[in-house]
N, C-alpha and C positions, 0 to 999 in steps of 0.2 A: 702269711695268710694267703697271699696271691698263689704261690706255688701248691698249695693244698687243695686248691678247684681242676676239677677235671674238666677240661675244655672235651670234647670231641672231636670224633674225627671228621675232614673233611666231608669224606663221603656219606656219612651219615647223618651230618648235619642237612646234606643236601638231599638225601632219600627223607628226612622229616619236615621239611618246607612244603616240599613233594606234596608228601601225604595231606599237609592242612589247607593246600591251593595254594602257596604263597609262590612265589617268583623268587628262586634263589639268587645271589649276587655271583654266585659262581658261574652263570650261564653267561657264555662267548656272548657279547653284542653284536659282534661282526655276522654271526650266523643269524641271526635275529634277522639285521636289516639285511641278507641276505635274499631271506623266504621271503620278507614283506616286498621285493624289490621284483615285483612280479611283469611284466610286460601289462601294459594298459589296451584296453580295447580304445579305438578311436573312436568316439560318434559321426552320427553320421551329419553334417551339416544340411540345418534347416533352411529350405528354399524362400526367401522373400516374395511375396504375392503383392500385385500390386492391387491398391486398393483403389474403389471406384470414387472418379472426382468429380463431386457436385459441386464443389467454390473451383470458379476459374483463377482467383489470385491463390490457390492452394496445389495448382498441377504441380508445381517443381517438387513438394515435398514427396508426391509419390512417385517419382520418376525408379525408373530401376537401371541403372549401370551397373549391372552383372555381368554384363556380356563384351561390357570395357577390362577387364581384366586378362594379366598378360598369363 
């Protein structure tokens, strides 16, 4: 019984996957993550503002040590 079904061919198994949007299993992964493996743009780091201090037991929390860095 098994021998009396006709499987098809690879390749056009994969041209009708194609056609219905499906994702064949035949597609390399390595080319996949490849394309996806794209150089990132860096952002640009957001500047800390120091904010205005009306509690005087509150100075130290807005202090800015940015300019401590090596």
């Amino acid at each position: 019984m098994w021998r009396r079904v006709q499987i098809p061919s690879v390749d056009d198994m994969h041209r009708k996957l194609l056609n219905v949007n499906l994702k064949p299993t035949s597609e390399d992964p390595l080319k996949i993550a490849q394309a996806a493996n794209k150089p990132k743009q860096q952002k640009k780091r957001v500047s800390k503002r120091g904010g205005k201090v009306t509690n005087v037991h509150m100075q130290h929390l807005m202090q800015d040590f940015s300019d401590r860095r090596r």
